[in-house]
N, C-alpha and C positions, 0 to 999 in steps of 0.2 A: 493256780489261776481259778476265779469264781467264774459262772456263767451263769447268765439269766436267758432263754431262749423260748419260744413260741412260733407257731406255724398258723397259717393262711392257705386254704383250699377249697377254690368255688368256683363253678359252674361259668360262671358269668351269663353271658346270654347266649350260650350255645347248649345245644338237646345233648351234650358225653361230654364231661372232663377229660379229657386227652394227657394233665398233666399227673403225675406220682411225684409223692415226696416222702423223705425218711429224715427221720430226726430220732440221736440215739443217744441217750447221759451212760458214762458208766463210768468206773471210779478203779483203776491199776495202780496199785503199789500206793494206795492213799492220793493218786494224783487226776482230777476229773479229764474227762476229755469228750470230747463232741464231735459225731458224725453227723453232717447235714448233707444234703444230697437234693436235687429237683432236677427230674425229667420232662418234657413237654415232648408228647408224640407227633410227626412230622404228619401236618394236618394235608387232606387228600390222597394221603397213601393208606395200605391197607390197618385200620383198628390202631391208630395209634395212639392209642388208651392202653393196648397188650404191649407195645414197641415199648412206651415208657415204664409202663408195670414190669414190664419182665428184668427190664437194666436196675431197676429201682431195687429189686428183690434182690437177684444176683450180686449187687455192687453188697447192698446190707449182707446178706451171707459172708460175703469176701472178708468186711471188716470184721464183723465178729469171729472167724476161723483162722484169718490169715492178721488182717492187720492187728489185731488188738494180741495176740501172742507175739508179734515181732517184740511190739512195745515194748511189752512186758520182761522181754528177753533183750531190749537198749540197742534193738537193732538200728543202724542210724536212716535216717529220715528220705534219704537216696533211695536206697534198699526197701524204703515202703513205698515209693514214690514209683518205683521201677517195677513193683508187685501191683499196684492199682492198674500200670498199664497194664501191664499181661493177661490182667484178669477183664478189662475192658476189651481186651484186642480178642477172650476167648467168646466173649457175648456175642461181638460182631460175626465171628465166625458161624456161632452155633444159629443166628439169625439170618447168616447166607444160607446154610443149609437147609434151613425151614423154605426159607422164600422160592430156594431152587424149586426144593420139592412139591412146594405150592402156588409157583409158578406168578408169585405175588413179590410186590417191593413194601418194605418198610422200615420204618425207622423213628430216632427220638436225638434228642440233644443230652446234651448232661451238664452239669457244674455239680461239681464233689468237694465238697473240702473237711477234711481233719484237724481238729482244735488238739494240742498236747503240751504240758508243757510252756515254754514260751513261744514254739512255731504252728505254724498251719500250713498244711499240704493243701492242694488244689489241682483238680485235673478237670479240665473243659472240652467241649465239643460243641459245636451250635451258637443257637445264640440267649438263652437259659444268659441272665449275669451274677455277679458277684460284685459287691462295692464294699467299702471302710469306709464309714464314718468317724470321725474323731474330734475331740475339741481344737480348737484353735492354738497353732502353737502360742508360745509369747515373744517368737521373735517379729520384731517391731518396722523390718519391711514388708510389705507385702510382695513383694519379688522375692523373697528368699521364703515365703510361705507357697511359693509357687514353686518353684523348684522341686519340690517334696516328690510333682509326679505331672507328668505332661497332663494326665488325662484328670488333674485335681479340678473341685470347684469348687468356691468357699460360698459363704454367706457372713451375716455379721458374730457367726457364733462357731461356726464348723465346718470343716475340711472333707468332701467325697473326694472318695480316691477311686475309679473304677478297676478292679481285679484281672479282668479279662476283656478281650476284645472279640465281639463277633465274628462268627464265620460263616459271611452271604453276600450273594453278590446281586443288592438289590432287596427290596424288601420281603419275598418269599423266596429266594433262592438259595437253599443255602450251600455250604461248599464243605461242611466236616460236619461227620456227625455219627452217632454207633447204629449202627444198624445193616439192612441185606446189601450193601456197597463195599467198594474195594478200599481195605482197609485204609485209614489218615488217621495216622496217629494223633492224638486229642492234646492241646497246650498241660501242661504242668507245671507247678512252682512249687518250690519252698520259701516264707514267708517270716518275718516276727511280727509276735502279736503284740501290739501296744493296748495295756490296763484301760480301762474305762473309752473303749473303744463299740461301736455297733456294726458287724457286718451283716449283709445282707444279702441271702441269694433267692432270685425272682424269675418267674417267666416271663415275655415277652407283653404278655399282657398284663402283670401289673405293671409296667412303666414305660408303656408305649406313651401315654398322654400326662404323662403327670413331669414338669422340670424337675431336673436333679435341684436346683435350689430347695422347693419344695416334700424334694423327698430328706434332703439333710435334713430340713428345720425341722418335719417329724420325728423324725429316729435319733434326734440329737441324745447323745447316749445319757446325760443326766434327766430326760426326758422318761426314761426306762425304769424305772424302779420297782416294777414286778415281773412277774410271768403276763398276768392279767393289763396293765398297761402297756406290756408289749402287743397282747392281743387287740386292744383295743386303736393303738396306733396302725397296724397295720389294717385292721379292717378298715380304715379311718382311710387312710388311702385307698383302699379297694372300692369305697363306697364313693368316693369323691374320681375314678376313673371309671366307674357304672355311667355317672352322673357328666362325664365328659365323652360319652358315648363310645367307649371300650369295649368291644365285643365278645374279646376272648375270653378263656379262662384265665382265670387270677390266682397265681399261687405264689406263695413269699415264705422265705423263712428265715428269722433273724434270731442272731446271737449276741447278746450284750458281755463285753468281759468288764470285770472287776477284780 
């Protein structure tokens, strides 16, 4: 599998980026693979610019130690699936015990996902998303192009599929998430990845104002044909939710397969 990927990380119109991101290429047994990751720290609790940096760190550590030797050893895709939790549920923990001791609450969201192969893992907290882009089938109803996925939306060229679903009840409340709380286990999936596909994981403020139509017809993945045009799409949307009066921090990071 090829990958073309670039990242997105700014400030927006707030005085501290709150969110962390990690994006990581490496190459097992001749085969590429891709870790992308974005955190956003749970805004009014304590530094959550540290909540997210610290998850952001430890999850990268974890691939590099734990995930990327399973790999390499054909461990199957459960088995790493079932290691991202453990290691997610250990952050939570070691982040109760700060907070005990500092008599403080805080936290961040996650969306994680693993390119290998022909699948992708995914493990969520918050509400941080994830989406697929992809071209338009060729089947010729548009009810059977719908079926693909409750949460699809097309346009006249491409299919958003959204990954995950929110965890809030309300627009700043949220209900899952890693950090000084009592553990809730984070969504997970195993996936296949369809070729000349875009996905895409964002925090909340790159795509509070911007429609999914709008965000397909960017990232439509024959749209991609660099590292550099992928940079350029995405800040294209970050500049154009500035411009729609978006306050937060803006971070995105997309992965084009081929």
């Amino acid at each position: 599998m090829y990958y073309l990927t670039n990242l997105y990380w700014n400030t927006g119109f707030r005085p501290q980026n709150e969110d962390s991101l990690s994006l990581q290429e490496v190459s097992i047994k001749g085969n590429r693979t891709v870790f992308a990751l974005i955190c956003d720290g749970i805004g009014g609790l304590w530094r959550g610019e540290q909540a997210s940096g610290f998850v952001a760190e430890r999850m990268t550590e974890w691939f590099y130690a734990e995930a990327l030797p399973m790999m390499a050893r054909n461990k199957g895709m459960k088995k790493i699936k079932r290691a991202g939790i453990r290691s997610l549920y250990a952050c939570n923990e070691e982040m109760r015990k700060f907070a005990s001791q500092e008599h403080i609450e805080f936290g961040t969201t996650i969306t994680m996902m693993i390119f290998y192969k022909k699948h992708y893992l995914l493990w969520h907290s918050g509400d941080t998303r994830a989406y697929c882009i992809s071209l338009k089938s060729k089947m010729s109803k548009i009810s059977e192009i719908c079926k693909m996925s409750k949460a699809g939306r097309m346009n006249s060229q491409g299919v958003l599929k959204r990954l995950t679903r929110d965890h809030s009840a309300g627009e700043h409340i949220l209900t899952k998430c890693i950090g000084s709380f009592v553990w809730r286990e984070p969504d997970s999936y195993i996936g296949r990845i369809k070729k000349k596909s875009t996905f895409l994981l964002c925090s909340d403020g790159f795509r509070h104002v911007i429609s999914e139509e709008k965000l397909t017809e960017t990232l439509l993945p024959f749209h991609l044909t660099s590292k550099e045009q992928i940079g350029r799409r995405i800040k294209e949307i970050a500049d154009y939710s500035k411009r729609q009066g978006e306050k937060d921090n803006i971070s995105a990071i997309v992965i084009k397969t081929g």
